[in-house]
C-alpha positions as CSV (number, residue, x, y, z in Angstrom):
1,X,28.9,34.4,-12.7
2,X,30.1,31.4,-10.3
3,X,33.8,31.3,-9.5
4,X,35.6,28.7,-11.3
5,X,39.2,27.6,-12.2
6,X,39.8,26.1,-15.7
7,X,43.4,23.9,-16.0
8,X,44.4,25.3,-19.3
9,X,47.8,22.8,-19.2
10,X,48.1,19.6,-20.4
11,X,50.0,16.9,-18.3
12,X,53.8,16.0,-18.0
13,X,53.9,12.5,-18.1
14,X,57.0,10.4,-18.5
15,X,58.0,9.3,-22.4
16,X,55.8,11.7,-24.0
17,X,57.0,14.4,-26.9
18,X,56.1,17.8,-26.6
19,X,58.4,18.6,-29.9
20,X,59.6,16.5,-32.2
21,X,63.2,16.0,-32.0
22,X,63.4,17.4,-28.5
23,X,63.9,14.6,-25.9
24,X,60.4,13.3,-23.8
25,X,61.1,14.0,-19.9
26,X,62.0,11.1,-17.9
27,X,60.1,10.9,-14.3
28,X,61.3,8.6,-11.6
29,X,62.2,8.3,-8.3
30,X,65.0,9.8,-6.5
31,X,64.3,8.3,-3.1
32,X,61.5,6.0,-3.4
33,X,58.9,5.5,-0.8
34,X,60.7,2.0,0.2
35,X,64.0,3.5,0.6
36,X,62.7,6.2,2.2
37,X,62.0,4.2,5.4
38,X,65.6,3.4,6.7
39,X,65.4,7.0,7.4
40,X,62.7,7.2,9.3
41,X,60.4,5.9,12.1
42,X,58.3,2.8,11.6
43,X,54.7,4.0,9.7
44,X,56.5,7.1,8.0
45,X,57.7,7.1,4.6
46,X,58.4,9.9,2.1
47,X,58.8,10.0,-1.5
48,X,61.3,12.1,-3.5
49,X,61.0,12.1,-7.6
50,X,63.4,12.8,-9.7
51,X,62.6,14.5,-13.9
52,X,65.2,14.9,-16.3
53,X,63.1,17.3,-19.2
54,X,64.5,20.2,-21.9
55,X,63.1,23.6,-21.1
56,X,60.1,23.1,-23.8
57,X,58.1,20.2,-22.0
58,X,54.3,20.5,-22.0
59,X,52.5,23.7,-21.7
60,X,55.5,26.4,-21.0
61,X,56.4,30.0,-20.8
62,X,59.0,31.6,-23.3
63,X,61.0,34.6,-21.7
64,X,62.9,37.3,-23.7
65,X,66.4,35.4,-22.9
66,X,65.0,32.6,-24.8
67,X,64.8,34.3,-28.1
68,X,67.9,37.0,-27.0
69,X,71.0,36.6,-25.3
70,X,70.1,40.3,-23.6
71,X,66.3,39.3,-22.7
72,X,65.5,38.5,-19.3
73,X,65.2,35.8,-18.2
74,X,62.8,33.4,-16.0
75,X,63.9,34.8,-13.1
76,X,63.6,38.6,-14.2
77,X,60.0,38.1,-15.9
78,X,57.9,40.8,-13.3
79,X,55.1,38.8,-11.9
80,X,52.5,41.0,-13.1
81,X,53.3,39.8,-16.3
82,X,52.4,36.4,-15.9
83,X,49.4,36.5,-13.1
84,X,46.3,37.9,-12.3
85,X,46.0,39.4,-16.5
86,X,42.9,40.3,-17.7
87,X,41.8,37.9,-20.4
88,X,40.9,37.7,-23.8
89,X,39.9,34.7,-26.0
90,X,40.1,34.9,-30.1
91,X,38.4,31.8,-31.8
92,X,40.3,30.9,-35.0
93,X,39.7,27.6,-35.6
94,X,38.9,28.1,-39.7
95,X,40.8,26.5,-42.7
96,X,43.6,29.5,-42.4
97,X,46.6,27.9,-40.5
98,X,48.2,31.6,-40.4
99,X,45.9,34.2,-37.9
100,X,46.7,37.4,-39.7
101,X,46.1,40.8,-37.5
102,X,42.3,40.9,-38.7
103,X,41.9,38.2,-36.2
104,X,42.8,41.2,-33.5
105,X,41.5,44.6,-34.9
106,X,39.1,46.1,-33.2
107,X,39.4,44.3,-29.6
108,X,40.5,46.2,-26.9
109,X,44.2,44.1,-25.9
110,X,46.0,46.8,-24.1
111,X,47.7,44.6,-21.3
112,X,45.5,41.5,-21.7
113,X,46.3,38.0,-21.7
114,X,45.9,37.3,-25.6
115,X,44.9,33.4,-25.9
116,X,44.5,32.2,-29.1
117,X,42.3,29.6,-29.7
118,X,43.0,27.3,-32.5
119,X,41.3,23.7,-31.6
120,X,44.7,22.2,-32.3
121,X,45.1,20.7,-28.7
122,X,42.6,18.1,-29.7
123,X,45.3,16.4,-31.6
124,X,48.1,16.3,-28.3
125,X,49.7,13.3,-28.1
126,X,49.1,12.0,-31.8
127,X,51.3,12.5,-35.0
128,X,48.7,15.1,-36.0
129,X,49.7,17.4,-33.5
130,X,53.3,17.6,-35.2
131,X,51.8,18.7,-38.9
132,X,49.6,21.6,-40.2
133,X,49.1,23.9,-37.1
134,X,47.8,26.9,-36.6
135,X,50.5,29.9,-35.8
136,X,50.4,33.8,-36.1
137,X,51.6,35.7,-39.1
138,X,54.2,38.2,-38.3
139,X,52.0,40.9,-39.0
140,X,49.7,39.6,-36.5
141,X,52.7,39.8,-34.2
142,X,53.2,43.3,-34.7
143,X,49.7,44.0,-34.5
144,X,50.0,42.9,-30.7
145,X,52.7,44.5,-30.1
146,X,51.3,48.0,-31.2
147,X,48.5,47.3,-29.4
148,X,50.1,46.8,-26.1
149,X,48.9,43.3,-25.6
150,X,50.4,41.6,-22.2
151,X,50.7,38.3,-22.9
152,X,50.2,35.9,-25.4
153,X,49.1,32.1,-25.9
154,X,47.9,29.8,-28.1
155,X,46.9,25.9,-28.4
156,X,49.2,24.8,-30.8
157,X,52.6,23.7,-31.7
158,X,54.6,26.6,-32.3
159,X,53.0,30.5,-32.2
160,X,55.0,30.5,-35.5
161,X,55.3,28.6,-38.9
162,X,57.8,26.0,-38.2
163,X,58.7,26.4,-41.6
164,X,59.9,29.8,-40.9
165,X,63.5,29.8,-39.8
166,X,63.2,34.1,-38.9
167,X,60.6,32.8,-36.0
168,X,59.1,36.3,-36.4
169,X,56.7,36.1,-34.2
170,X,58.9,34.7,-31.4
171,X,61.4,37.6,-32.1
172,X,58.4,40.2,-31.7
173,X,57.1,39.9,-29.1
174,X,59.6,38.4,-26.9
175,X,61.7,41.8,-28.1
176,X,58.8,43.8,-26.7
177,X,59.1,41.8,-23.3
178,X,55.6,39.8,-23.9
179,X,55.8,36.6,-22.5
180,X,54.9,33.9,-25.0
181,X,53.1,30.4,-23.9
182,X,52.6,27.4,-26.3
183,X,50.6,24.1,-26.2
184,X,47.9,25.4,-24.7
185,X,44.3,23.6,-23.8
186,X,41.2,24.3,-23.2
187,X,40.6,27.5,-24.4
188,X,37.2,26.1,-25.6
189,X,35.9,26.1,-22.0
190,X,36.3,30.3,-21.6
191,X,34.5,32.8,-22.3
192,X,35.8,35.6,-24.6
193,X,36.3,37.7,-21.8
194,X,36.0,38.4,-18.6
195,X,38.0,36.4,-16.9
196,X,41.8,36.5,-15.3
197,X,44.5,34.8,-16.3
198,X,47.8,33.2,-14.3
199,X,50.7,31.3,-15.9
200,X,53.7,31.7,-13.3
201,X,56.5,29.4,-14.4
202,X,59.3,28.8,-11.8
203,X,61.9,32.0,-11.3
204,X,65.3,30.0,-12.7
205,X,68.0,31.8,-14.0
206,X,69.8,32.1,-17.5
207,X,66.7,30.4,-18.4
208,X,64.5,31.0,-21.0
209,X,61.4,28.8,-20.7
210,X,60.0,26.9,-18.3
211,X,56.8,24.9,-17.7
212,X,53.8,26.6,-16.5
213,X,50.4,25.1,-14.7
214,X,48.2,27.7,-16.8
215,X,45.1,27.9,-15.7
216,X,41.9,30.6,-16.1
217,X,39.9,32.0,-12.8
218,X,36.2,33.2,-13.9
219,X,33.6,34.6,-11.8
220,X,36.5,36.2,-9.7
């Protein structure tokens, strides 16, 4: 199989909602281009932006500290736990907006990059996106859990019912140290296996989540 990279991310752009009721990120310049050549010699010119954004912007990584005030944090998360994870694609993209374990049995997860693909990320960036998804049942949660599963990810708004205050899933597996990423695309483009997986968001501390550039390498 030919090496390939597939960008499982979608773009930060300036105004747009990842949430609703969670401020869009605001992207300018801190030193623009123009200003920038006081500083230095004729010809040479530097830019320097400038985003003001909550935590959950885009596609992102949740830590344990995100969910528990004794988790660790960004900063803590070992990087084998967020790069080079074998990976594993589950297609639920039927009526059932809640993936129940069934959706898991049988598959070998132990350690794996868990992406769940739901087909919700063709609605990004439209009022759709905000009603109706796709999210895992808590017993699918523990199911992972039990399983040793690395990581897991989905394409949707929330890996749980927004409906459901408990966030059980949330509290599952962050309590079992598996990172958790949301608003996932792409997932289409992979094959079910057979491929690794990297999702390293930046190491801040007392931080919980972070945006990630999540991306797939097959053929490695």
């Amino acid at each position: 199989m030919p090496h390939k990279l597939i960008d499982l991310s979608h773009i930060v752009e300036d105004g747009m909602i990842t949430y609703k009721g969670l401020p869009a990120p605001v992207i300018c310049d801190y030193l623009s281009r123009e200003a920038s050549r006081e500083h230095y010699t004729s010809g040479t010119e530097f830019n320097i932006g400038k985003i003001e954004m909550v935590a959950n912007t885009g596609t992102y990584v949740d830590s344990p500290f995100h969910r528990f005030v004794d988790g660790i944090d960004l900063a803590e998360l070992p990087l084998e736990s967020l790069a080079e994870l074998p990976g594993i694609v589950v297609h639920a993209t039927g009526a059932e907006r809640a993936i129940s374990a069934e959706a898991f049995r049988g598959l070998d997860l132990k350690g794996k990059a868990v992406l769940v693909h739901t087909g919700w990320a063709r609605h990004w960036l439209t009022d759709q996106y905000f009603e109706g998804h796709s999210f895992l049942s808590g017993e699918a949660a523990a199911y992972l859990v039990e399983a040793g599963t690395g990581f897991v990810g989905i394409d949707s708004l929330n890996i749980d019912d927004t409906d459901d205050g408990s966030r059980p899933v949330h509290t599952q597996l962050l309590r079992a140290n598996i990172p958790i990423c949301e608003h996932m695309c792409n997932l289409e483009q992979l094959p079910d296996n057979g491929f690794r997986f990297h999702a390293a968001p930046v190491k801040v501390k007392a931080f919980g989540t972070f945006p990630v550039r999540a991306y797939a390498v097959i053929g490695f």
